[in-house]
Each structure stands twice: as structure tokens, then as C-alpha cells.
C-alpha positions, 0 to 999 in steps of 0.5 A: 167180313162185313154182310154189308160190303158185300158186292152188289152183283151178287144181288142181281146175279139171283134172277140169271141163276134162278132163270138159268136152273129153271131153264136147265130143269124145263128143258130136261123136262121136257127132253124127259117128255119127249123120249118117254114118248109123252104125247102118246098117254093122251090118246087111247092106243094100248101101245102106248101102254108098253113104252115100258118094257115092264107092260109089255106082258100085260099088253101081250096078255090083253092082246090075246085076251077076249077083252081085245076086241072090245075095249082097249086099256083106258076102258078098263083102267081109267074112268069113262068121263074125261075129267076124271079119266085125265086125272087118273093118267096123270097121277097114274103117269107121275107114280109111274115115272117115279117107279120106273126111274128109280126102278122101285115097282114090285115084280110082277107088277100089281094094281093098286087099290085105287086103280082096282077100284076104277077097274070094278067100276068100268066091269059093272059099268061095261057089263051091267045088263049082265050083273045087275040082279047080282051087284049089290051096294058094296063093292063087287070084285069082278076079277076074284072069278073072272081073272083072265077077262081082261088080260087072258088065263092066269099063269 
């Protein structure tokens, strides 16, 4: 068949389905939103932390932990100035949705070395009266001896 005896709808058909798909992919996206209970990642609540059943042991370890009545999950685990810290929720929130959706997240769960970083770096910012004649240039691991501090003892 000849390219150029093609109807001349199919032409104007492209922006209807293109807006059609994009249409169908914004609102699953944002139904995807709203029952993962998105809203909830913009504040500092810890429950927000167990909208998946797989936190719940580290919400429940931190809730017993000493940490509880000081500081809550976003001030160990996210960095304290706000661009940075909504940075981090939202590379944090896509690999998470990633892992849970296709549910391939290692059991137990682990932090990765990124995050473990923010994590030594809120410690020694926390606690810096504490550890500074013995925080050195390097990167010190605060939980190699203090495992428990922030979600109870170890199991």
C-alpha cells in the first residue's frame, strides 16, 4: 500500500490518544498517590514511616527505643536543611515504591550507604557536645557500638 493513501485521520487521531495515555497514566498515578497515602511523607509523623507493613518492626523498635522522645524518623534519617531533606524523601519515596511494587527489598530490610551516611551525620550533629574530642575527619560509624540507639537492642 501506498504511505501516502493513507487516511488523513490517523494524523489527527495522535494528540487524542496521546492525551487519552497520558490521561489514563496521570490519573493511576495519582490514584497510586492517594492510596499510598502520599501527602503523609511531607510531614514529620513516624506513622507515616509504617504505610508499609514492611517498617512496621523498625517503627516498633524505634518506639521503644530511647531515641523515641527525642527525635522522630526524618531526624535521624533525613538531613535537617529542607532542600536536602525533600531531596532525600523523594529519591528515598521512588526506590521505595520501586522495591515494594515489585517487591524486591531484601529481608530484613537494610539501609543503603547513602542513607547510613545522612544517618552518621545527624549522630554527630545531634550529639556533637558528646563526640567531638573524639570525631575525627573521617567518617565515624556511630552504630558499629551504639546499635540499638535509635531502634532498641539488636535482636
Amino acid at each position: 500500500m501506498d504511505p501516502r493513501s493513507r487516511p488523513e485521520w490517523s494524523h489527527a487521531a495522535w494528540p487524542w490518544v496521546v492525551s487519552a495515555a497520558g490521561g489514563v497514566l496521570l490519573g493511576l498515578s495519582a490514584y497510586a498517590f492517594q492510596y499510598a497515602e502520599g501527602l503523609s511523607y511531607f510531614r514529620d509523623d513516624p506513622r507515616a514511616c509504617v504505610n508499609c507493613h514492611v517498617m512496621r518492626e523498625a517503627y516498633d523498635s524505634w518506639h521503644h527505643a530511647s531515641h523515641r522522645a527525642h527525635a522522630v524518623c526524618n531526624d535521624c534519617h533525613t538531613p535537617h536543611d529542607p532542600v536536602s531533606k525533600y531531596l532525600v524523601k523523594a529519591e528515598n519515596g521512588f526506590w521505595h515504591s520501586k522495591a515494594f511494587t515489585f517487591r524486591d527489598f531484601p529481608e530484613p530490610i537494610r539501609i543503603r550507604p547513602r542513607n547510613a551516611a545522612v544517618v552518621r551525620r545527624n549522630c554527630v550533629e545531634c550529639h556533637h557536645d558528646l563526640v567531638a574530642a573524639i570525631v575525627g575527619p573521617g567518617e565515624t560509624d556511630c552504630v558499629r557500638c551504639h546499635e540499638g540507639a535509635g531502634h532498641g537492642p539488636p535482636r
